[in-house]
N, C-alpha and C positions, 0 to 999 in steps of 0.2 A: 504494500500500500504506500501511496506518497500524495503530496501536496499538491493536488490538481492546480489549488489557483497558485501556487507559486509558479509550477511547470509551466503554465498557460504564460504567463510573465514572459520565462524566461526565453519559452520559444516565437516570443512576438516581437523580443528584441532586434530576432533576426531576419525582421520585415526586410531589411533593404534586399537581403538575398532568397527570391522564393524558393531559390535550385536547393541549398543549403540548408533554409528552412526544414523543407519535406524532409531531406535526409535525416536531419538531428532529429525528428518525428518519430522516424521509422526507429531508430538506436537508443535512446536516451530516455533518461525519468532527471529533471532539474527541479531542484527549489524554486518556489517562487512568494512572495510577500502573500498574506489571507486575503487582497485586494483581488477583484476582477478588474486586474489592469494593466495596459500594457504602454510600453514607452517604442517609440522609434528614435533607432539612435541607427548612426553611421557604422559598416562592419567593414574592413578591409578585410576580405577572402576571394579566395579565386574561385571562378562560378563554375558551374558545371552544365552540360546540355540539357535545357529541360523538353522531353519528349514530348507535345501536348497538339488534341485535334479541337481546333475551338469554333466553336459554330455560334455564331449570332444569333441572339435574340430577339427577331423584330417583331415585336409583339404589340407596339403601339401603345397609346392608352387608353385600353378599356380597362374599365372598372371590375375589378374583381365582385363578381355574381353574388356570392354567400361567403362573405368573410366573417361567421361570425366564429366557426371554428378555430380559424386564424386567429380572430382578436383575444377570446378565449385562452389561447397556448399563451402567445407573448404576455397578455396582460391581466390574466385572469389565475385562477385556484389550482389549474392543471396540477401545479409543483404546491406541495403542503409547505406551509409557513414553518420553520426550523427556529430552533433557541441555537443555535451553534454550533459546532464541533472542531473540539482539541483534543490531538491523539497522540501519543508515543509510542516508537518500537520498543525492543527489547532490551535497547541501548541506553534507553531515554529521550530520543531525540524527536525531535515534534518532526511532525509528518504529516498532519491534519491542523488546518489552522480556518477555520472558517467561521466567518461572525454569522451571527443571527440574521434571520430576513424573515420579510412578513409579504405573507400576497393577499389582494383583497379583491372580491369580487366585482367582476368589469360592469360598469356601470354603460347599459346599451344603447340608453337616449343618447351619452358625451362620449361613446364610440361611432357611432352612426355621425355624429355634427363633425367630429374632430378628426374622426379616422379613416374611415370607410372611405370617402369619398379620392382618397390617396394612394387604396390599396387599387395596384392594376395587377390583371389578368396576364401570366407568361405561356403557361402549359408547352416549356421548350423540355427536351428529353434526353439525356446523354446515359450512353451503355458498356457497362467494362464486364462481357463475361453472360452471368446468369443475372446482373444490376440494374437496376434501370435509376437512373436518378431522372427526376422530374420535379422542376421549378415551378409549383403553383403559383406563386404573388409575391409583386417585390413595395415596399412603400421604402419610401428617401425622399431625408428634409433634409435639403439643398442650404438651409441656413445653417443647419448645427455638421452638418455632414454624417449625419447619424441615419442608417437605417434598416429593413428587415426583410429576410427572406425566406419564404413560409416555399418549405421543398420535402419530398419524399423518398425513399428508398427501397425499392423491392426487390427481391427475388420469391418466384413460386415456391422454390422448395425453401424459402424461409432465411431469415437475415439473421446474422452472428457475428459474435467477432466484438461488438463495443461495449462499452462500460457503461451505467450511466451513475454519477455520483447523486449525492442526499439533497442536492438544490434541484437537480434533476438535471446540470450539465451534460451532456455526451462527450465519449471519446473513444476515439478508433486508437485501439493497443499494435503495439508493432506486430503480434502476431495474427490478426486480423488477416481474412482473407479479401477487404477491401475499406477502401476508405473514401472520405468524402472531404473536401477542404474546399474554402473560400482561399484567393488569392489577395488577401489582405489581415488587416485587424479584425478577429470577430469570435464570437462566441458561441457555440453549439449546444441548445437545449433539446429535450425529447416532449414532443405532446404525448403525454401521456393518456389524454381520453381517447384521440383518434390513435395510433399506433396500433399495430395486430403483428402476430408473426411472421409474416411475409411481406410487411411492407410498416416502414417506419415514417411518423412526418415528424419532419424535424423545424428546428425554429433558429435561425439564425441574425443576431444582433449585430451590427457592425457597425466599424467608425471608418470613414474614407481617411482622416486626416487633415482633407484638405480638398477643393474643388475636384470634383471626379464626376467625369461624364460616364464610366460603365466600371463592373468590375466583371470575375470570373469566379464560376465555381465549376467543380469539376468532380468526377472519381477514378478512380482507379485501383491497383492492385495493391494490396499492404504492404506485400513485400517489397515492393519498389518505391514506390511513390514519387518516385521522378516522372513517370510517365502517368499520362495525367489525359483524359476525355474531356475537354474542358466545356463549359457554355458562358458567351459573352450579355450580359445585360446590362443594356440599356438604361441609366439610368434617369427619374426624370426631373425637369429643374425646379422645379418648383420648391416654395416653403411652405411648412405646415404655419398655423394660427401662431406665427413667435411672439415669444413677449420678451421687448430690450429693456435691461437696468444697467446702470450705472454708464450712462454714455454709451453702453452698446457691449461693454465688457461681461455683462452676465445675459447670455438668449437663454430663453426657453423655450421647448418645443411639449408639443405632447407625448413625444417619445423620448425627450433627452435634455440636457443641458450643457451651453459649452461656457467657461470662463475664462477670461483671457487672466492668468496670476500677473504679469507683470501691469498690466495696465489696474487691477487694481490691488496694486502694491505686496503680493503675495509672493512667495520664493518660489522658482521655477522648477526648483532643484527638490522640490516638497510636495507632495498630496495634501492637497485641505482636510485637516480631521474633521470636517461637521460640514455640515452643505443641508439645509431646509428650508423646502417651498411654504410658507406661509398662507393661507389664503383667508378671502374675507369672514369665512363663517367662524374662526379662530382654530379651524383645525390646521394640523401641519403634516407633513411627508417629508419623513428625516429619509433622506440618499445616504446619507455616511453619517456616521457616529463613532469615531474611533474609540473612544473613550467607553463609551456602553458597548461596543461589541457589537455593532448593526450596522448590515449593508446593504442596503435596498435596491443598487442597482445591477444589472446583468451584465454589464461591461462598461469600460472605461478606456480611455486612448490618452498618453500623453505626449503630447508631439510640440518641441518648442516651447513657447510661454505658454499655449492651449490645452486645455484638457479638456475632456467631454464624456458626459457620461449616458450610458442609456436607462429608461427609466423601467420596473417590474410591476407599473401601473400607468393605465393613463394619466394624463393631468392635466387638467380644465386650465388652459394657462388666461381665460379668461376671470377665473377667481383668484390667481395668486395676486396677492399682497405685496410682497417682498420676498427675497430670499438671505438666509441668513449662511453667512462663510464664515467660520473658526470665528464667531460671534459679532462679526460685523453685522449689519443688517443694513441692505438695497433696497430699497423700493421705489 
């Protein structure tokens, strides 16, 4: 057993290189901090060929038919609310570091106003084998660079091989006879209501980092993972409902939040311990609490003075208040 969110860390470090990435995937178990987050930093290594068939996505934009399943997975009870977990081997050594989170039920009148109308239809289909991977629905807020990709996995005689941890993360183990990646930052959950044995849907959060017109997901075989099926999507420009504070240094979306630390005065070199959307009726939505042991969000990206995180609830960003950073308060 080991530190998923540390491993997820440490292999997100090595965004610049995807070739290297996959590799260290397929070989390795790293540390990484109890955060879902990841940092892009600079790697001098020498790259390797990466084998990949990449088919475009022009899918347009229609509106996804029935997302409430979708909405449901990302943002709703799928994953039961956890008090924690801290583990030790036999050594003593932590190995399990995971704070607390709370999921709460999707509220579908301010899913339908805020979300729905964002989710578009893909139904593109890439194949490794007995696989089928198939990208039902992508939504991307073009303001936070945050977004989701609601996709599946099949095979007839039945899907094996990944893990899924107590928040309900997924992960393809090196001995896997297949696997599934986004080619960027991002995080791999399991819907656990729809999902059966022969076909998984899975829920992927991600951060661009920065202006990005598409990205790629892809599968292929565990044991390699250099060679890669990939599908290109499209992604589209648009922002959700943001709400700007502090001069434009704090957005909010309903999927996420991105804060600029240098612009308002925070160390670049540091994680905000505390981050909560306040809103008018006086209730609040703590993202981070380091100090209580609570993390409320599904991924995080640190890229530069930016950071941004994704949210494990909608958020009416038409009722927040203000938002409170390591006890500042914006609004």
């Amino acid at each position: 057993m080991f530190d998923k969110k540390l491993y997820q860390e440490t292999i997100s470090q090595l965004h610049a290189s995807e070739e290297i990435l996959t590799e260290v995937k397929s070989m390795t178990y790293k540390h990484k901090k109890h955060r879902r987050l990841s940092r892009i930093i600079p790697l001098a290594a020498a790259l390797t060929v990466l084998f990949c068939m990449a088919a475009a996505a022009a899918y347009g934009l229609v509106r996804y038919q029935d997302p409430t399943a979708m909405i449901r997975a990302f943002f709703g009870e799928n994953v039961s609310s956890g008090q924690g977990v801290v583990e030790y081997d036999e050594q003593g050594r932590l190995i399990t570091n995971l704070p607390a989170w709370e999921r709460v039920p999707v509220d579908e009148t301010l899913a339908e106003k805020l979300i729905a109308p964002y989710i578009f239809e893909v139904n593109e289909t890439a194949v490794w084998e007995d696989y089928t991977l198939c990208v039902e629905a992508v939504l991307y807020d073009a303001g936070t660079g945050a977004g989701l990709i609601y996709y599946t996995v099949e095979n007839p005689n039945g899907v094996d091989g990944y893990e899924v941890f107590v928040d309900g993360a997924l992960w393809w183990p090196a001995q896997s006879p297949v696997f599934t990646r986004l080619q960027g930052p991002d995080c791999c959950y399991i819907d656990t209501a729809m999902t059966t044995q022969t076909k998984l849907y899975l829920c992927s959060y991600f951060i661009t980092g920065d202006t990005a017109d598409s990205v790629n997901i892809g599968i292929g075989p565990g044991a390699d993972r250099i060679q890669v099926n990939d599908i290109t999507l499209d992604l589209p420009t648009s922002s959700l409902a943001d709400l700007t504070l502090a001069g434009g240094a704090v957005t909010v979306s309903p999927i996420s939040i991105q804060l600029d630390r240098e612009t308002l005065g925070l160390p670049t070199d540091n994680d905000p311990d505390r981050i909560v959307l306040r809103y008018a009726d006086g209730s609040e939505y703590v993202v981070e609490d380091e100090d209580s042991f609570v993390s409320n969000h599904t991924y995080a990206l640190s890229d530069g003075t930016l950071i941004t995180y994704t949210f494990n609830r909608i958020v009416d960003t038409h009722s927040v208040t203000a938002v409170e950073i390591n006890g500042a308060l914006y609004q």
